[in-house]
C-alpha positions as CSV (number, residue, x, y, z in Angstrom):
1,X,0.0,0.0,0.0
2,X,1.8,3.4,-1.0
3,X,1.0,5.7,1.5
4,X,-0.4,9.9,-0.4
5,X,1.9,12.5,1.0
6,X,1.0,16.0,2.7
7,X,-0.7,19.2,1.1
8,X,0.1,21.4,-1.5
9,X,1.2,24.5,-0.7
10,X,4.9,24.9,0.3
11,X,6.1,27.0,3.4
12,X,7.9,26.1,6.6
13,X,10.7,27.7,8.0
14,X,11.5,29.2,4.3
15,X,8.2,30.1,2.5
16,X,8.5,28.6,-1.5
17,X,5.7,29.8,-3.0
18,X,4.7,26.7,-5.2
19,X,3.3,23.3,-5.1
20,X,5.7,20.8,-3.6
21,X,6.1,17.1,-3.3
22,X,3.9,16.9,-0.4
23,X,1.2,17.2,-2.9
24,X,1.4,14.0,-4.4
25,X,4.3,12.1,-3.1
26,X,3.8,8.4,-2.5
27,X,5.8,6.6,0.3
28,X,6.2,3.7,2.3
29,X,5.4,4.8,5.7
30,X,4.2,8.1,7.1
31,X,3.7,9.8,10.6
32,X,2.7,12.8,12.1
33,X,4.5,14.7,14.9
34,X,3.1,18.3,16.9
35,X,3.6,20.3,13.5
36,X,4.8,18.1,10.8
37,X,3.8,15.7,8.8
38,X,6.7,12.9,7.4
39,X,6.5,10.6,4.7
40,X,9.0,7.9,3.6
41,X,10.2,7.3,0.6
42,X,12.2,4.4,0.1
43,X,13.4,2.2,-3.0
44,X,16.0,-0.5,-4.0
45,X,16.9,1.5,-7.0
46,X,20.1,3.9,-5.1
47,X,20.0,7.3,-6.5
48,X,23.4,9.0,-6.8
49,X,22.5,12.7,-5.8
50,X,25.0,15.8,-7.2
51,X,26.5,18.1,-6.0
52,X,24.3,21.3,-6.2
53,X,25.0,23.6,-9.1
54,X,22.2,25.2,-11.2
55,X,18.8,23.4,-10.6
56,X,16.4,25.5,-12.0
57,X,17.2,24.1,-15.8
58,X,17.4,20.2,-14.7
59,X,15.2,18.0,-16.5
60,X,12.2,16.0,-14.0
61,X,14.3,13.0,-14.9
62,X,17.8,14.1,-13.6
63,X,18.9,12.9,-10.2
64,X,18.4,15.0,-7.2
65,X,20.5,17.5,-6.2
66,X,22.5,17.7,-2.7
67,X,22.4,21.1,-1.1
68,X,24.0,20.2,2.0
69,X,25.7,17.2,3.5
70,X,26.8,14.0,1.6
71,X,25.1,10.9,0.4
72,X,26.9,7.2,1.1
73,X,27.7,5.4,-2.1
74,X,26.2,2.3,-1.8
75,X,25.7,-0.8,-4.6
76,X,24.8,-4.4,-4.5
77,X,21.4,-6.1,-2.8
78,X,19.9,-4.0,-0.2
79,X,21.2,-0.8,-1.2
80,X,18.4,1.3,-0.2
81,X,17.7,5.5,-0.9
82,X,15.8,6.9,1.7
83,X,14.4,10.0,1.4
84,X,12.1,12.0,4.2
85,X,9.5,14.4,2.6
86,X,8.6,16.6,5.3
87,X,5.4,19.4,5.2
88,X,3.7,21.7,8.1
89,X,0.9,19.7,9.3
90,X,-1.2,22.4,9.7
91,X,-1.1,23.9,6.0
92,X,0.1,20.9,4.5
93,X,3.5,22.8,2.7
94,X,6.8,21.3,2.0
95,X,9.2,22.4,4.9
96,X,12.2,23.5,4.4
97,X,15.0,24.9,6.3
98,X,15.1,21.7,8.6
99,X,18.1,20.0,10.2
100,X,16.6,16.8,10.9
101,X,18.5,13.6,12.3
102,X,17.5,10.2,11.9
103,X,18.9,6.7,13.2
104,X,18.1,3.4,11.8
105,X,17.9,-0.1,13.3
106,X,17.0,-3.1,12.3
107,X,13.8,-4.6,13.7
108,X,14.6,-8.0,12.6
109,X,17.2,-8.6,14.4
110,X,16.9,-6.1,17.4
111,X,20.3,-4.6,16.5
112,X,21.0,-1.1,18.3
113,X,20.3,1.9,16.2
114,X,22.8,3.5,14.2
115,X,23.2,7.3,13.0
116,X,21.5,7.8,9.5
117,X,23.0,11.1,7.8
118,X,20.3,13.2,6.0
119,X,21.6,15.4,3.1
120,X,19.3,17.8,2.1
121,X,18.2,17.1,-1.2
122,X,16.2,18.9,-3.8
123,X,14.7,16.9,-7.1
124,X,15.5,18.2,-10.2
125,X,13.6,21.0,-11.7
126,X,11.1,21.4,-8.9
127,X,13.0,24.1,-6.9
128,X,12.2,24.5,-2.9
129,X,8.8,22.3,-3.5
130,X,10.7,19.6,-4.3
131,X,12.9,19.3,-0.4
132,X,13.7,16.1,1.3
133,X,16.0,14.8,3.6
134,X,17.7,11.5,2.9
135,X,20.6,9.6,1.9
136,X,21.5,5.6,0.8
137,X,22.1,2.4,3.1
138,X,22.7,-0.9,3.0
139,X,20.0,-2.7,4.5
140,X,19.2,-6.7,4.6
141,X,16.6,-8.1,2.2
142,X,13.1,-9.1,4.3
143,X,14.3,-7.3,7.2
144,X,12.0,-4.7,8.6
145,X,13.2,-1.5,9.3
146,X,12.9,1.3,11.8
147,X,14.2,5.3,10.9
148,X,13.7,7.5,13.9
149,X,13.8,10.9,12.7
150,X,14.2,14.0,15.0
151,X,13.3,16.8,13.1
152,X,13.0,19.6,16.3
153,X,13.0,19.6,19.8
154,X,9.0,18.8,19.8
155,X,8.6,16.7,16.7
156,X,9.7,13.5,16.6
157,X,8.7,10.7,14.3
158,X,9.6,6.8,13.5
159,X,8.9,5.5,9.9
160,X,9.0,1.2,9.2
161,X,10.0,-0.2,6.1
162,X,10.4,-3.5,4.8
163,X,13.4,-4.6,2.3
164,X,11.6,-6.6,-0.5
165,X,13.8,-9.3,-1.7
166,X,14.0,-8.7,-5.5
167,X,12.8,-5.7,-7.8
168,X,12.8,-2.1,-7.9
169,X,9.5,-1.0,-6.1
170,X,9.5,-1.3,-2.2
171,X,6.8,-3.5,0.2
172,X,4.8,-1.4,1.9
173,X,5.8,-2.1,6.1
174,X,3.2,-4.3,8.1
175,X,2.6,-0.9,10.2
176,X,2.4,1.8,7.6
177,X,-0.7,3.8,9.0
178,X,-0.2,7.2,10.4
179,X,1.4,7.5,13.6
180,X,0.3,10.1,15.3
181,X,3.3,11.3,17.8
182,X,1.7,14.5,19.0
């Protein structure tokens, strides 16, 4: 089950002034916190960000660009690209201007969590509206997932996701209802 992102209007921290990815994004998993809404985005198919130079002329099919931070390079089964699409709960934008942090663990095994990077990351050709947080792992097939993202001091939200075992699309987790954590 793919999981409809937030609203349509972008704002936040940094006001955008156009429809964003919270307008139509699909994920995996999605939760609410006090003032945010987060939805996962996850697939087996490891996108190779760049560095940020002009994105206001990059074709929709060109891989996101990294405004800040630094994505793993990862390749082989279970490489995962996680990306966090993150709008105000209350109007439904795309926010921006975050510094969220994330750990993952693996809830197949029980292991302790471990520190998940986020780069900020803007798709191609959709300016501010198209902000999200995320970065690559490697992650075991059928193992269930946990990311436990931070994004402020009141807003804090965990996201499951399952590893499928072959193919490019991503299983839905068991759990992938809204949370609400506020």
């Amino acid at each position: 089950m793919a999981l409809a992102a937030c609203g349509s209007a972008t704002a936040g921290p940094a006001n955008a002034g156009s429809a964003g990815v919270c307008a139509g994004q699909t994920g995996v998993s999605s939760a609410r916190s006090t003032s945010y809404v987060v939805v996962l985005v996850a697939t087996t198919e490891v996108i190779s960000a760049v560095a940020a130079q002009s994105t206001s002329s990059s074709p929709s099919s060109a891989p996101p660009v990294i405004l800040s931070g630094t994505e793993a390079s990862v390749d082989g089964p279970g490489a995962t690209h996680f990306e966090l699409h993150i709008c105000d709960r209350s109007t439904g934008a795309v926010a921006v201007g975050l510094h969220p942090e994330a750990t993952l663990r693996d809830a197949s095994t029980g292991a302790a969590p471990e520190a998940l990077p986020l780069a900020v990351l803007q798709d191609a050709g959709q300016g501010v509206s198209g902000t999200a947080y995320g970065n690559n792992a490697m992650l075991q097939q059928e193992h269930t997932y946990i990311i436990d993202a931070t994004i402020d001091a009141a807003d804090e939200v965990s996201l499951s996701y399952q590893v499928p075992v072959t193919g490019p699309t991503p299983s839905p987790s068991p759990g992938g209802q809204m949370h609400d954590m506020g």
